[in-house]
Backbone as CSV, one residue per row, in Angstrom:
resi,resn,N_x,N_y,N_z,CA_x,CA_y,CA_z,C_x,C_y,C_z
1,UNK,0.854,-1.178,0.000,0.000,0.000,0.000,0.892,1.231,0.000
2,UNK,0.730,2.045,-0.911,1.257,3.457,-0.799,1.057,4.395,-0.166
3,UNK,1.719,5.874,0.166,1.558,6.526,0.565,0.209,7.487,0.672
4,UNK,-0.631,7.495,-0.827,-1.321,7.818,-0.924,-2.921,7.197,-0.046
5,UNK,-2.304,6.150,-0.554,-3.301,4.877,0.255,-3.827,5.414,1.484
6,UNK,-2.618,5.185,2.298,-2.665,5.243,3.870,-3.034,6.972,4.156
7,UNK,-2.909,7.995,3.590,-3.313,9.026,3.515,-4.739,9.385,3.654
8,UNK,-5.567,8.459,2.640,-6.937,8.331,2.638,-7.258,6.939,2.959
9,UNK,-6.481,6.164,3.681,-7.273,4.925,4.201,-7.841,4.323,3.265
10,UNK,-7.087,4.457,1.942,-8.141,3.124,0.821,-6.852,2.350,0.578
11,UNK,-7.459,1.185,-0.268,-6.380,0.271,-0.412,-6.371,0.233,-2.136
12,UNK,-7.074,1.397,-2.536,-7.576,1.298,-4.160,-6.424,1.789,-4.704
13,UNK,-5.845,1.425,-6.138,-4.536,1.674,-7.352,-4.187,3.026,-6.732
14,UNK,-3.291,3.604,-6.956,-2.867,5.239,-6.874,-3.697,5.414,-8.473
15,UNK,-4.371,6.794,-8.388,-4.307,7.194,-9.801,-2.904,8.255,-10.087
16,UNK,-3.032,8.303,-11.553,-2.080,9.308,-11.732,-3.159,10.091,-12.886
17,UNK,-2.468,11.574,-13.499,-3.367,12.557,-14.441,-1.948,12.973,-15.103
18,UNK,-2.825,13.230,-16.244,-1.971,14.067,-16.839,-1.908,16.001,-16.863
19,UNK,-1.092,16.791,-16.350,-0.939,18.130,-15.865,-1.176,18.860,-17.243
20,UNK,-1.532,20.081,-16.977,-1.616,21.001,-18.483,-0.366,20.904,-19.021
21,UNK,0.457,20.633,-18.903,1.510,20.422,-19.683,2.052,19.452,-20.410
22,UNK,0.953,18.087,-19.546,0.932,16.807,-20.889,1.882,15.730,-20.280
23,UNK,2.638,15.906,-18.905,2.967,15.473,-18.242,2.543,14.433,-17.248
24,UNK,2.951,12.976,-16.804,2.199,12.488,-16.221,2.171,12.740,-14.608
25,UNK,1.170,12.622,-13.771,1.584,13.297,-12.863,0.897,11.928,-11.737
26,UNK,1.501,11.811,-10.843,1.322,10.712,-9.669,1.353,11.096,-8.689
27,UNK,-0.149,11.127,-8.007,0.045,11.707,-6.353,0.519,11.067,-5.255
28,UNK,1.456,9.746,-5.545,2.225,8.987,-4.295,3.803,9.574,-4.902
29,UNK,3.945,10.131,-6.095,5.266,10.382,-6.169,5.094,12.141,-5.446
30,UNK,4.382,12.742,-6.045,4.169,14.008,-5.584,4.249,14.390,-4.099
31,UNK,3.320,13.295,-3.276,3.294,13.298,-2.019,4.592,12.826,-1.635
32,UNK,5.727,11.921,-1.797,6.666,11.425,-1.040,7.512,12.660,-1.416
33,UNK,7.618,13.586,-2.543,8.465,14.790,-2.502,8.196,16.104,-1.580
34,UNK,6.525,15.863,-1.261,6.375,16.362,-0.528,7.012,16.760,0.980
35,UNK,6.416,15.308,1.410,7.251,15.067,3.085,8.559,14.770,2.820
36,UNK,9.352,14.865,2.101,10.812,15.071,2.178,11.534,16.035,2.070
37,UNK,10.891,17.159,1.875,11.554,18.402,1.396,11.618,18.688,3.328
38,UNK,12.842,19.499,3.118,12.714,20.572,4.277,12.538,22.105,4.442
39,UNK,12.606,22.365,2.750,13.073,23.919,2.905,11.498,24.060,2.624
40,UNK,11.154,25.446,3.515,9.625,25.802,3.694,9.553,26.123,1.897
41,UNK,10.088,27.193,1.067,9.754,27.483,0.100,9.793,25.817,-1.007
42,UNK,10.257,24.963,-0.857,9.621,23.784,-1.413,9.021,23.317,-1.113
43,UNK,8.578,23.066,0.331,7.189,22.953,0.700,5.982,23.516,-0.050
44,UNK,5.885,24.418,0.032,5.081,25.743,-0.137,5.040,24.823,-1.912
45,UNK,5.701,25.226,-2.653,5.694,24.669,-4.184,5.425,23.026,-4.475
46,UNK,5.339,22.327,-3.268,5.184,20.879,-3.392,3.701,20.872,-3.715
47,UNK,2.993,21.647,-2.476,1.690,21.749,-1.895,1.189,22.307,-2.925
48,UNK,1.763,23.358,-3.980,0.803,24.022,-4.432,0.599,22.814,-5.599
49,UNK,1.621,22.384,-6.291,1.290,21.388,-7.521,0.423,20.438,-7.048
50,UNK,0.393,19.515,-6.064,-0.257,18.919,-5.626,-2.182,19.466,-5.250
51,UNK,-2.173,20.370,-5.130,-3.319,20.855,-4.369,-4.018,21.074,-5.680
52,UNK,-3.065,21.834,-6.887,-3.420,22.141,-8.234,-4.323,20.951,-8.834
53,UNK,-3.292,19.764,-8.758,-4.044,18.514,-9.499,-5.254,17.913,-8.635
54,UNK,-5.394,17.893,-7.182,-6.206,17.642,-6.591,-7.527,18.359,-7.045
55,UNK,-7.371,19.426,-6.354,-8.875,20.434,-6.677,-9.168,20.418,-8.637
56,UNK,-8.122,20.375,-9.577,-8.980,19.967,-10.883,-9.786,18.814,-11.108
57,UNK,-9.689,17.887,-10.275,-9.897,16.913,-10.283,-11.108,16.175,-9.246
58,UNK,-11.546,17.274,-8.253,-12.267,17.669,-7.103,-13.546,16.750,-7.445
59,UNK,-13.708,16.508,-8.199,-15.083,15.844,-8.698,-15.185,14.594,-8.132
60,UNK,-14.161,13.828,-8.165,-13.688,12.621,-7.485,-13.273,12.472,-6.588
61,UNK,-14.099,11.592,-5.547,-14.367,11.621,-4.047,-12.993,11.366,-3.477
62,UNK,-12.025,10.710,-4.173,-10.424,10.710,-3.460,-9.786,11.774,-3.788
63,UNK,-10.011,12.349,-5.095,-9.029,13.698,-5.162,-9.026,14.853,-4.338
64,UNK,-11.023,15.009,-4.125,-11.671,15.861,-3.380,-11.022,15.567,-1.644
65,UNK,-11.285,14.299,-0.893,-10.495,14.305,0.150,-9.438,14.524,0.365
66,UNK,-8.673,13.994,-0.725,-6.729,14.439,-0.133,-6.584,15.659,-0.566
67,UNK,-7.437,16.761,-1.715,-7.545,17.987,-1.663,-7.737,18.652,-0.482
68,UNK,-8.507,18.532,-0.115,-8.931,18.982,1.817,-8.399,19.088,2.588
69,UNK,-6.962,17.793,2.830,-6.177,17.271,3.745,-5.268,18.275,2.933
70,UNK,-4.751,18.636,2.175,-3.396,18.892,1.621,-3.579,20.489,1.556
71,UNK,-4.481,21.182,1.810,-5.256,22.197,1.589,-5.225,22.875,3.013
72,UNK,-5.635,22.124,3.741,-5.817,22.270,5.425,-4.759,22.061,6.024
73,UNK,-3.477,21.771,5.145,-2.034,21.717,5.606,-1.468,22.504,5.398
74,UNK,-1.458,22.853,4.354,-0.564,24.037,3.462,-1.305,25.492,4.014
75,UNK,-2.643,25.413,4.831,-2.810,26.335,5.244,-2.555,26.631,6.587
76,UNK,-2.586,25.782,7.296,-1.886,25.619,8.932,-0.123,25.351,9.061
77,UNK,-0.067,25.284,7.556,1.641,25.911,7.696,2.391,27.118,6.963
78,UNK,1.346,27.896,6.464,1.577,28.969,5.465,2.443,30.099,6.370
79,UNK,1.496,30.215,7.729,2.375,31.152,8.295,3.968,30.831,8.590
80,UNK,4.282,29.534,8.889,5.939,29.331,8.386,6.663,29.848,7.576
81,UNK,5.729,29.759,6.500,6.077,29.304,4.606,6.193,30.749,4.754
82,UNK,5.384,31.579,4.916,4.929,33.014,4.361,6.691,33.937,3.901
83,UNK,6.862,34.321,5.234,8.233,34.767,5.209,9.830,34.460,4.448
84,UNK,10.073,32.855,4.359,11.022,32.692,3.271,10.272,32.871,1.858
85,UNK,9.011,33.196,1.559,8.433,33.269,0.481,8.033,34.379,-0.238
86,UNK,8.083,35.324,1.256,8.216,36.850,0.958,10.101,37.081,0.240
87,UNK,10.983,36.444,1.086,12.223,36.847,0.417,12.645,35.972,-0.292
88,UNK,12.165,34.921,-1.084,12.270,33.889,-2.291,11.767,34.744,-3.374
89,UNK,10.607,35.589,-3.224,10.049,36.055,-4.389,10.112,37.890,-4.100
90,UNK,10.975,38.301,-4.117,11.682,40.102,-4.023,10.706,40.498,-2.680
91,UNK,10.023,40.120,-2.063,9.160,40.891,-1.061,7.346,41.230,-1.271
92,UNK,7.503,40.523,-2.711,6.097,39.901,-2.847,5.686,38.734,-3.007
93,UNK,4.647,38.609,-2.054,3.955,37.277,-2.309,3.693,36.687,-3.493
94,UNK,3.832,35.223,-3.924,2.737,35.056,-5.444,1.582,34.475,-4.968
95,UNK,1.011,34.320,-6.046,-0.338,34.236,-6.141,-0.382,32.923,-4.846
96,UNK,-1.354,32.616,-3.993,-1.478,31.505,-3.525,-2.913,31.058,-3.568
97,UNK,-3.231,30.132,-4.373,-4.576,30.004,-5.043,-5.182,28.604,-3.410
98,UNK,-4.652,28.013,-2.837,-5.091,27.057,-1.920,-6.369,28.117,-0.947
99,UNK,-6.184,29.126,-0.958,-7.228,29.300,0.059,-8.640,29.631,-0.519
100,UNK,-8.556,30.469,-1.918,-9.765,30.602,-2.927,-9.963,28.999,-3.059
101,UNK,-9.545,28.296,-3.356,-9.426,26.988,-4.026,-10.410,26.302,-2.623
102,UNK,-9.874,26.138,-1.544,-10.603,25.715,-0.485,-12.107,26.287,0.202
103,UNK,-11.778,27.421,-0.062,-12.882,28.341,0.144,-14.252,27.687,-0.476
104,UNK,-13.379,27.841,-1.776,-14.709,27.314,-3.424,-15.211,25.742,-2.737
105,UNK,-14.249,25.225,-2.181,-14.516,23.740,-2.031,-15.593,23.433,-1.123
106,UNK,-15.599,24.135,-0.173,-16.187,24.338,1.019,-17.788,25.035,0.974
107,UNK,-17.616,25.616,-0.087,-19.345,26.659,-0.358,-19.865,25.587,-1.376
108,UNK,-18.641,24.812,-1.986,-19.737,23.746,-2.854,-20.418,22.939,-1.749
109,UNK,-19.316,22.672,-0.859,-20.370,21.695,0.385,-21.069,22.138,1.096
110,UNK,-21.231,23.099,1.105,-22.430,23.772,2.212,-21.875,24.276,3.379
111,UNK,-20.447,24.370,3.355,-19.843,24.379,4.586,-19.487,26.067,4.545
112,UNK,-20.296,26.695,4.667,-20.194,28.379,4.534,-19.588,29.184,5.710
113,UNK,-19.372,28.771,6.790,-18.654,29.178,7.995,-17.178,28.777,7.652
114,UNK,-16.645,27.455,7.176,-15.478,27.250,7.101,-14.993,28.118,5.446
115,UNK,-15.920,27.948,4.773,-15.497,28.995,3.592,-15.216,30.589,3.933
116,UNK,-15.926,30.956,4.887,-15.596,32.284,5.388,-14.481,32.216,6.252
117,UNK,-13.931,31.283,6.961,-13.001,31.158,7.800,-11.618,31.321,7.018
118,UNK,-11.920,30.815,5.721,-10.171,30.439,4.974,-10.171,31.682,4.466
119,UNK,-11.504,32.412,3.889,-11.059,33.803,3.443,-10.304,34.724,4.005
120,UNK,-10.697,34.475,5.889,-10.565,35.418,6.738,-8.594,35.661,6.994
121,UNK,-8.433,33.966,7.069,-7.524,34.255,6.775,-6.183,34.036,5.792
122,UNK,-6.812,34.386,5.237,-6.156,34.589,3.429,-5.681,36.069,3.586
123,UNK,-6.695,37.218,3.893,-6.760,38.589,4.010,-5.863,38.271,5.472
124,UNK,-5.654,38.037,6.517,-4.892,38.045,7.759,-3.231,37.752,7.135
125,UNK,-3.256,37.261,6.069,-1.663,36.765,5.137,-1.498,37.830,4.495
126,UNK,-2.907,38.889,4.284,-2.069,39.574,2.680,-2.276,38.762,1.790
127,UNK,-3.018,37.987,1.619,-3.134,37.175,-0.302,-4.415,37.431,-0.717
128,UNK,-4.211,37.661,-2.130,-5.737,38.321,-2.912,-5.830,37.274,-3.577
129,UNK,-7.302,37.315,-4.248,-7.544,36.291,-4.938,-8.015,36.700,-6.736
130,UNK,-7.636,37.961,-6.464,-7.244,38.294,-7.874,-8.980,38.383,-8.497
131,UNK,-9.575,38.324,-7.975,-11.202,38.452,-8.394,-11.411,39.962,-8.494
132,UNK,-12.890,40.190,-8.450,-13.394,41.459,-8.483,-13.631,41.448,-6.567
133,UNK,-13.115,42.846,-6.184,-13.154,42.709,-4.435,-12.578,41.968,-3.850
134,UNK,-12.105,40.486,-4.803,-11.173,40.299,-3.294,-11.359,39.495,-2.773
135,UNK,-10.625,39.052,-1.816,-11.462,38.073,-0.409,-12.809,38.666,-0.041
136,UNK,-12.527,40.281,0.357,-13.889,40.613,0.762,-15.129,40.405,0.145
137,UNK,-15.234,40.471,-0.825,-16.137,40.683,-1.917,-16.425,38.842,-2.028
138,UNK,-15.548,38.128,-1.810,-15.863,36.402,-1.912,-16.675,35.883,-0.491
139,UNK,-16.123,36.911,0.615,-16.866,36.296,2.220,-17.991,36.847,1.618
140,UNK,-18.569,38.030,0.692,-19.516,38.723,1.015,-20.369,37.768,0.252
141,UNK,-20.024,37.343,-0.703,-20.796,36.355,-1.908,-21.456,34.987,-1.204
142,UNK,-20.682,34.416,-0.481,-20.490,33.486,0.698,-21.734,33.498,1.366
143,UNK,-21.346,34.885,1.939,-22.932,35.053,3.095,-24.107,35.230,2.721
144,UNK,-24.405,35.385,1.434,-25.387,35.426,0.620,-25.962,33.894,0.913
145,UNK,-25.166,33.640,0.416,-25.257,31.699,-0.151,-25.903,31.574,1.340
146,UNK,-24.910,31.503,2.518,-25.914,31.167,3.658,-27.222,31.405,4.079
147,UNK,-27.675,32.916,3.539,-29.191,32.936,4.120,-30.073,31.987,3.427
């Protein structure tokens, strides 16, 4: 059983996808580069490829879970990450799409408190989501959905 396996507790094949670039891509190889890296800014770039192929793929009840898990990591370690990532990239952030990405994931499930939660702090990091308004303008869309 692989890494992936034991991650989500199935004992089913690893899948692999192919990336916009036509590349094949395997989330037990992805994941073991993952937990081996030490330097936060490869972290940070492990998580994001990974999280990338997960959430395209969101449709499918294993991609969608280890999306979640890998999502809910990379965000309870961002504040680590943040700082070598501020001076990896001249003193600006790049784009960090995991918290829109989770957010979205979360209002598809009905889960509108935790979608407002990742916005909250997305804006507590400094990261935009490059929309119209913003994080703000996404909690505000959000709370709609709840009434």
């Amino acid at each position: 059983m692989g890494l992936f396996d034991k991650l989500l507790g199935k004992t089913d094949e690893v899948k692999s996808y192919y990336s916009r670039d036509g590349t094949l891509v395997n989330y037990e190889d992805l994941l073991k580069q993952l937990y081996a890296t030490k330097k936060r800014v490869d972290i940070h770039f492990s998580y994001y490829n990974l999280i990338e192929q997960t959430y395209n793929h969101r449709e499918e009840p294993e991609a969608r879970a280890l999306f979640k898990k890998l999502a809910l990591e990379h965000i309870e370690k961002f504040g680590s990450i943040r700082a070598p990532l501020l001076k990896k990239c001249y003193g600006k952030l790049p784009h960090v799409p995991t918290f829109q990405y989770l957010a979205t994931v979360y209002t598809e499930d009905g889960e509108y408190d935790k979608a407002v939660e990742v916005c909250e702090k997305a804006i507590a990091f400094g990261l935009h989501d490059w929309t119209k308004g913003d994080y703000q303008a996404r909690i505000e869309r959000i709370k709609k959905k709840m009434q």
